[in-house]
N, C-alpha and C positions, 0 to 999 in steps of 0.2 A: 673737691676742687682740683688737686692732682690730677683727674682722670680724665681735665677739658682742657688741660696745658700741652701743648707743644714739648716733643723731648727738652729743645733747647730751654726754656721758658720753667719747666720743669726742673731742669739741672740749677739753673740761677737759683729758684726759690730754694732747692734742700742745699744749696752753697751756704743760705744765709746759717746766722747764729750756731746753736751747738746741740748735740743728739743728746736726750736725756732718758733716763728711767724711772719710771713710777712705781711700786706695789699699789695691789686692792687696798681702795679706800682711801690713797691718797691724795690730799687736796691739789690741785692745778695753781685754780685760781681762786679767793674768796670774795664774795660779795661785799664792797665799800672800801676794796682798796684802791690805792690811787700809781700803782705799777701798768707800766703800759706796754710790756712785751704780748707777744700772739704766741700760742701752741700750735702748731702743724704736728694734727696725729700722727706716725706712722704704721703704730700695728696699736689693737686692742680697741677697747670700749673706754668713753666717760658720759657721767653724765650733769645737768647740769638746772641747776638749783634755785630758787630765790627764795627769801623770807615775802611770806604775804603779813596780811594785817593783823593778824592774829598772834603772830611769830611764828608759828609753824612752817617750815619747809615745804616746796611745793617744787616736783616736777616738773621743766619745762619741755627737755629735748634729750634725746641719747645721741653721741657724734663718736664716729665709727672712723679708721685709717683712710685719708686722706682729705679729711676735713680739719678746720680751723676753729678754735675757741679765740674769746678776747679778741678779735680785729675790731669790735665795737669801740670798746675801749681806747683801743691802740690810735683809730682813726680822732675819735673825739678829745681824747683827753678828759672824760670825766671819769668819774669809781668806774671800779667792775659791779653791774649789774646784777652779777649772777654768778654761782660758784660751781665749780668745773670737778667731778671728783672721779679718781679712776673704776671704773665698775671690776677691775681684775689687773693685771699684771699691762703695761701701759708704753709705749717707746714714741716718745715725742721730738720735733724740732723745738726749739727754742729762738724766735724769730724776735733778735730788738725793734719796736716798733719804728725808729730811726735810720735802721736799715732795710724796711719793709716798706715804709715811703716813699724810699730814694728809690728801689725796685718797681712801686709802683707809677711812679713821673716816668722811668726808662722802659719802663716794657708795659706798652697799655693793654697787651693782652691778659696778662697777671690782673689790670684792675678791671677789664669786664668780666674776667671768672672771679673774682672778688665779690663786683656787685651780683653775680647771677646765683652767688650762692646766699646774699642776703634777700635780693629777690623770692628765692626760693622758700627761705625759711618763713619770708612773711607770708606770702599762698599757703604753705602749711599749714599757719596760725591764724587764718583766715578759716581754710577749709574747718579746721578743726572747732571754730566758732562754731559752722554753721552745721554739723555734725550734731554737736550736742543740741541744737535744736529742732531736728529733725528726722532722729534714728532713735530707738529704745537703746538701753546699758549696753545687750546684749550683743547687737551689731551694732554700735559703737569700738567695744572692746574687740570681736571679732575682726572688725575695719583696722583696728591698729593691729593686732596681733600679725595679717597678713603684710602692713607695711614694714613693722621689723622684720619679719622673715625674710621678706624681699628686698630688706635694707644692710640687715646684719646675720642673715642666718648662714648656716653654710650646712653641706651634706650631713646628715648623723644616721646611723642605724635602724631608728628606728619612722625617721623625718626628718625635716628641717631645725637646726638649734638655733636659739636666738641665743646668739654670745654673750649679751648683757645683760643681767638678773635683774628683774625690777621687784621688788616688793609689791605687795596689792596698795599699800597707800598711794605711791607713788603710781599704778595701772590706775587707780582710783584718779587723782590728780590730773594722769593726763585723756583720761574719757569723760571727765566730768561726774561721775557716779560716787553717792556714799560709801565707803569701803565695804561695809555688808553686802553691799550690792556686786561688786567687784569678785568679793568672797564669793555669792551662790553661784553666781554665773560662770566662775572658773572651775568651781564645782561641778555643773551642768557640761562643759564642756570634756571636762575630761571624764564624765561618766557617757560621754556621748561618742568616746575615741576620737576626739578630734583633738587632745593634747595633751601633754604628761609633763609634769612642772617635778625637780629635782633641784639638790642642792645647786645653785647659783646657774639654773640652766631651765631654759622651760624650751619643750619640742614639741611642737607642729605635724603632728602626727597624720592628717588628714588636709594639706593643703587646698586641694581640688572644693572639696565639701565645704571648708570653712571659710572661701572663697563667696561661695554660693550662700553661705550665712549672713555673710560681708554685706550680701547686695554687688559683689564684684564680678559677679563668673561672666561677663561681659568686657570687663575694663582690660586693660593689658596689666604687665605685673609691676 
């Protein structure tokens, strides 16, 4: 959201509320509470959670520096939907939802980069619907792996790192795939050198090729 604001536009929103810090694994926000401040990332990964029916935890989204958690919230005034947790080391705005409205009535360029980032998310979870029924596990998973790389990766040694750890339940979660499935194909992958998965870090070791796996080597990045 930050990077579709105007300097000026910009300055106002990091004016608003207070800079905070998180460690890994810190909660944000929890699901069913009824607090209505917004998170404005500024550096680091979170990610962000619901209970399905079963109770179990389910992966919805990873939100990277310069995006917002809880505006849902904040807008509506019902619970939090969904819980927000730092994937590592975390430096947030702390935006009262009170004083994020009053910004929003004053500067309506702040509420079209608002809506275009809720816009955005729902095309995501659209696409991602229509993904799972019409791609195998395998480029599925490879489909997302290139949009973190190109969402959250940055230079590394050996490839591209994706900053935020996901566990296979959670890559399970959000491709749609049994976790065993998840399991062989990350296997398949990285005996294939297209990627090498480490403590709290998995890299993209053959971008170009795993692209080409995607069904993407046509699309932009």
């Amino acid at each position: 959201m930050l990077g579709s604001l105007s300097p000026a536009a910009r300055r106002e929103l990091l004016g608003l509320g207070v800079r905070k810090r998180f460690e890994a694994d810190a909660v944000l926000l929890r699901e069913g509470m009824d607090d209505g401040h917004v998170f404005l990332l500024l550096s680091g990964f979170a990610k962000v959670t619901a209970t399905v029916e079963n109770g179990e935890s389910s992966l919805l989204a990873v939100r990277a520096a310069g995006d917002t958690v809880g505006e849902m919230a904040a807008m509506t005034g019902a619970p939090r939907s969904a819980t927000v947790t730092a994937c590592g080391p975390l430096t947030v705005r702390v935006l009262p939802s009170a004083a994020l409205r009053e910004l929003l009535l004053r500067l309506p360029e702040v509420s079209v980069a608002l809506a275009g980032v809720v816009a955005e998310r729902l095309r995501w979870a659209n696409r991602r619907r229509l993904e799972f029924r019409g791609y195998p596990a395998k480029v599925r998973l490879a489909r997302l792996l290139v949009e973190l790389a190109a969402s959250h990766g940055s230079p590394g040694p050996h490839g591209v790192v994706i900053g935020c750890r996901l566990t296979q339940p959670e890559l399970a979660t959000l491709v749609g795939a049994a976790e065993t499935t998840v399991h062989k194909v990350l296997r398949e992958l990285r005996e294939e050198g297209l990627l090498e998965t480490g403590y709290r870090s998995t890299t993209v070791r053959d971008l170009p090729r795993l692209r080409r796996l995607a069904d993407l080597a046509d699309e932009l990045p």
